[in-house]
C-alpha positions as CSV (number, residue, x, y, z in Angstrom):
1,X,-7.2,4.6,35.7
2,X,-10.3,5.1,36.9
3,X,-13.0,2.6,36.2
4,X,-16.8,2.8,34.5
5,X,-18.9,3.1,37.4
6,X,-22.2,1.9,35.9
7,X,-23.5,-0.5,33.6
8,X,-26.3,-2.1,31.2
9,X,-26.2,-5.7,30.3
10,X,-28.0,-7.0,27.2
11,X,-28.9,-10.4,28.0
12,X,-31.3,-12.8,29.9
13,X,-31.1,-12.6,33.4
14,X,-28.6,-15.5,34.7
15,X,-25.9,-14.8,31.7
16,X,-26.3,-11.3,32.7
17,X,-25.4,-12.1,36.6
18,X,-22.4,-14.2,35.0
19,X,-21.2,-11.2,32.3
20,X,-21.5,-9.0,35.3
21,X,-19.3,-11.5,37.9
22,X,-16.6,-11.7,35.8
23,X,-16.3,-8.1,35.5
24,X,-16.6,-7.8,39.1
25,X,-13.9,-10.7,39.5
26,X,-11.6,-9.4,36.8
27,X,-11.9,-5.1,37.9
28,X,-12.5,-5.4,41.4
29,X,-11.0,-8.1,42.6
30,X,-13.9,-9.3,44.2
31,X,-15.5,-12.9,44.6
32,X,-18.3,-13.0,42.5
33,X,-20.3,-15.0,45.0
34,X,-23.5,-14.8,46.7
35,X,-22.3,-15.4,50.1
36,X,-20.3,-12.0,49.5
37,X,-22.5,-9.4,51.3
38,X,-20.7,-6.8,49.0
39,X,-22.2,-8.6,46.0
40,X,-26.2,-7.7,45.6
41,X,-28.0,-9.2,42.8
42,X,-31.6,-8.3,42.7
43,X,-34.0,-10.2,40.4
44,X,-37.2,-8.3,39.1
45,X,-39.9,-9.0,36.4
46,X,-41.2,-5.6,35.6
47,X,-39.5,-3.0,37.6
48,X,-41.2,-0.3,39.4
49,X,-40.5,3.3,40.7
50,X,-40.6,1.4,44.1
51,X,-38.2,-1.0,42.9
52,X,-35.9,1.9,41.5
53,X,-36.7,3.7,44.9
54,X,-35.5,0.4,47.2
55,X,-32.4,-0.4,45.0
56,X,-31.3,3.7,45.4
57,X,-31.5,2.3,49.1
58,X,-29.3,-0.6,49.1
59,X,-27.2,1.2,47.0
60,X,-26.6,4.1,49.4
61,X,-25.2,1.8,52.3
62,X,-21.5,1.2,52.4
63,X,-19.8,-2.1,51.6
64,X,-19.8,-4.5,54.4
65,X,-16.5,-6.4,54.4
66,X,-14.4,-4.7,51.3
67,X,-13.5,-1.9,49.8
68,X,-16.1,-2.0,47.0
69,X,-19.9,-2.8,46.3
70,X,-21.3,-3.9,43.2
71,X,-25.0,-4.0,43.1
72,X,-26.4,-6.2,39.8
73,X,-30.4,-5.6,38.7
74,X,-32.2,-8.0,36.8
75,X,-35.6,-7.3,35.0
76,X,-37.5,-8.3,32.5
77,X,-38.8,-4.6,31.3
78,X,-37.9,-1.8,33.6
79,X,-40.6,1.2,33.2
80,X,-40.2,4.7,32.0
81,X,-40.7,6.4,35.6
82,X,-38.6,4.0,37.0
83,X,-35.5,4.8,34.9
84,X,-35.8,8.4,35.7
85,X,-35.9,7.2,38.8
86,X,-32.3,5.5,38.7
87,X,-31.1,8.6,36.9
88,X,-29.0,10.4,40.1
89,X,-27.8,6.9,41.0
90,X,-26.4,6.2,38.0
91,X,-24.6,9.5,37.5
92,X,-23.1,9.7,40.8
93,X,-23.5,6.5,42.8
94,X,-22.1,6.3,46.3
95,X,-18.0,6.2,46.5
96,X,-16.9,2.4,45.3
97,X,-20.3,1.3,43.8
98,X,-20.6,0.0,40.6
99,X,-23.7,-0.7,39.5
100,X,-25.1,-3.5,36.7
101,X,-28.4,-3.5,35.0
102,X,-29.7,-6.6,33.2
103,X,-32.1,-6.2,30.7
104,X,-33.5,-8.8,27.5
105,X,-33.6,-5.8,25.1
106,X,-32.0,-2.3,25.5
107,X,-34.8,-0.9,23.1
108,X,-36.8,0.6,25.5
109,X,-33.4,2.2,27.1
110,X,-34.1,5.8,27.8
111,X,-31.3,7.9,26.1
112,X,-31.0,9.8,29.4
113,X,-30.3,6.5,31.5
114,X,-28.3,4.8,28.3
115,X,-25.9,8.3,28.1
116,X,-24.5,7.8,31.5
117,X,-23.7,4.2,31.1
118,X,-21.5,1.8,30.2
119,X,-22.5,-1.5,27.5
120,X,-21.1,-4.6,28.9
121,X,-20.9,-7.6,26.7
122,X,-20.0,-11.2,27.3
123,X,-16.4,-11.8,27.4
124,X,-14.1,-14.8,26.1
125,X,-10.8,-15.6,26.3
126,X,-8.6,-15.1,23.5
127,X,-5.5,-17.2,22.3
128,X,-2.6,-15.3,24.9
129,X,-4.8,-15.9,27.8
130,X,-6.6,-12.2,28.0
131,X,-10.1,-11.8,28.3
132,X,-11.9,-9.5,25.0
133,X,-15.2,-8.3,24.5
134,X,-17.5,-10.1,22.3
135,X,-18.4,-6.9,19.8
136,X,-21.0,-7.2,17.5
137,X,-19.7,-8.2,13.2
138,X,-20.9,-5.2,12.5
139,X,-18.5,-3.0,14.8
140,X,-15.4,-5.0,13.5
141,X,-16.5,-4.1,9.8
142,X,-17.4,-0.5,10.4
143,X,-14.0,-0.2,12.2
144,X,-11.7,-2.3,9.9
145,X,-13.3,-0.8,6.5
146,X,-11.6,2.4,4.5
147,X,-13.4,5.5,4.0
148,X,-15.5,4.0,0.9
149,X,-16.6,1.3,2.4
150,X,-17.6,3.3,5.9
151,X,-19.4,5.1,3.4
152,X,-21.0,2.5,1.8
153,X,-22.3,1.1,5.2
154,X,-23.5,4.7,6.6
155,X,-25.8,5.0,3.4
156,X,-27.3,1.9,3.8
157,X,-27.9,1.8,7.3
158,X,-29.4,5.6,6.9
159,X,-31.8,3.9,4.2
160,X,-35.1,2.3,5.0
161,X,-38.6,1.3,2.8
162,X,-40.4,0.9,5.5
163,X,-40.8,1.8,9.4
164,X,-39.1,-2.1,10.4
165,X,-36.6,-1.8,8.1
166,X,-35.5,1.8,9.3
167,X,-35.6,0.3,12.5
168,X,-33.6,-2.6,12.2
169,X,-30.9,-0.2,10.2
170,X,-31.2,2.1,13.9
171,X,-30.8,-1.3,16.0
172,X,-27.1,-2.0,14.0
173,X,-26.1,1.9,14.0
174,X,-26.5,1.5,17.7
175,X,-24.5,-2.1,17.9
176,X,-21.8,-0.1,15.8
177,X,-21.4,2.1,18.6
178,X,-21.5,0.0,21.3
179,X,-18.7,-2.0,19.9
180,X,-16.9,0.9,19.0
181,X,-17.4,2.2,22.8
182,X,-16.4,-1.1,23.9
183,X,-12.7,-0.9,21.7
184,X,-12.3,2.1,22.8
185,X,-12.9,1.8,26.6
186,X,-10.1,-1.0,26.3
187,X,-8.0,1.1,24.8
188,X,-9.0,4.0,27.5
189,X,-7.7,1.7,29.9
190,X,-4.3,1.1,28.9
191,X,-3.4,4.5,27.2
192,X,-6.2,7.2,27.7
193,X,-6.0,10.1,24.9
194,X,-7.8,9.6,22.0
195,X,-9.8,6.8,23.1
196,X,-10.8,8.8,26.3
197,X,-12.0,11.7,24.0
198,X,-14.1,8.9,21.9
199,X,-16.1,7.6,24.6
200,X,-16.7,10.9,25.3
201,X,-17.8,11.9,21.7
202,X,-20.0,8.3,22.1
203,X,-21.7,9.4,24.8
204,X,-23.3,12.4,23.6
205,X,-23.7,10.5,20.0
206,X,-26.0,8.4,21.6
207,X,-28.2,10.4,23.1
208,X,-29.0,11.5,19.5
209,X,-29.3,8.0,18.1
210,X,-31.6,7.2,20.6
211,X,-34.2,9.4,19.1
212,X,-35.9,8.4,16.4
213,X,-36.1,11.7,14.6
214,X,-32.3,11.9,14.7
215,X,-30.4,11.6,11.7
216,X,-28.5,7.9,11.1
217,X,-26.3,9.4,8.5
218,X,-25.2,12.3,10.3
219,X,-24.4,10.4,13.4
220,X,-22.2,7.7,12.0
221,X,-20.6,10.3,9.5
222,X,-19.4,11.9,12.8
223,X,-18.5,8.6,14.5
224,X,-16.6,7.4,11.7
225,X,-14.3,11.1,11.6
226,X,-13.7,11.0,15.5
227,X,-12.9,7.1,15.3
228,X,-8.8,6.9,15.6
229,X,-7.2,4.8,12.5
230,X,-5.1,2.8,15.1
231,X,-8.2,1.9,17.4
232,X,-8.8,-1.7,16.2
């Protein structure tokens, strides 16, 4: 199986670090300590195209005492240039990098940089010992409900009175597909097939969700067809 090689994060900078540690710990087998040189957290407020252009840098070095690098960036707001900027890195980063980047809000995600990553959510641990991913209420209804109910949900989330509302209905159709990406990549993990063919069905789904002008309805409608019936 081979592993999600980069990452966004969607929380404040310290429980990001921790979300990403454990994945490091968990996946790679790695300590998820500062005194590992092949563990780089970098911290940013607003992050630059210099900042994207340094971190492209420490990225392109190999690992120092393992096998594997993982390279976490925090930041408060990361600019439009500076996301293009992280573009190449994130589609093909160097052989056993993985990268992580923390942000408050993934609003201002560009749909180029969000397509060609990965949503990691906090983690817990569940009854027989295994760690799950937190998904959002609104995933688990989308992907427990029938077809009338699905339906029910689409229309209202591709309804809107206002410019906020419409918004906020866009915010969940985007937590729906996270969660759904982040079922699915756990499935992908132990069986592949179907759930490999979803995330990549997700990806491209997002780019279009992204855009404001795209249609809600349209997009879920298609979600809810590729979604498997055993996937939850």
């Amino acid at each position: 199986m081979t592993l999600h090689h980069a990452f966004v994060i969607e929380a404040e900078a310290e429980e990001g670090i921790k979300v990403a540690g454990a994945w490091v710990e968990k996946e790679l087998k790695m300590k998820a300590e500062m005194s590992n040189p092949d563990l780089v957290v970098l911290r940013y407020g607003l992050f630059s195209v210099d900042d994207a252009r340094k971190v492209c840098e420490i990225a392109a070095s190999a690992p120092f005492s393992g096998e594997s690098k993982a390279l976490i960036i925090t930041a408060s707001r990361a600019y439009h240039e500076a996301q293009n900027a992280l573009l190449k890195l994130f589609e093909e980063p160097p052989p056993n990098t993985y990268i992580f980047l923390v942000l408050p809000s993934l609003g201002s995600l560009l749909p180029t940089l969000r397509s060609r990553v990965q949503v990691l959510n906090n983690v817990k641990e569940s009854n027989d010992g295994f760690t799950k991913s937190i998904i959002s209420e609104s995933s688990k209804e989308f992907l427990k409900a029938n077809k009338e109910k699905r339906s029910a949900l689409i229309k209202k989330l591709a309804s809107g009175d206002d410019e906020e509302e419409r918004r906020e209905h866009r915010d969940d159709a985007i937590a729906i597909l996270n969660g759904v990406e982040m079922v699915a990549y756990e499935k992908f993990k132990k069986r592949g097939g179907e759930a490999a063919a979803l995330l990549s069905d997700i990806a491209v789904l997002r780019t279009y969700l992204y855009d404001r002008s795209a249609p809600v309805k349209m997009i879920l409608e298609h979600l809810s067809l590729v979604i498997p019936s055993h996937l939850l």
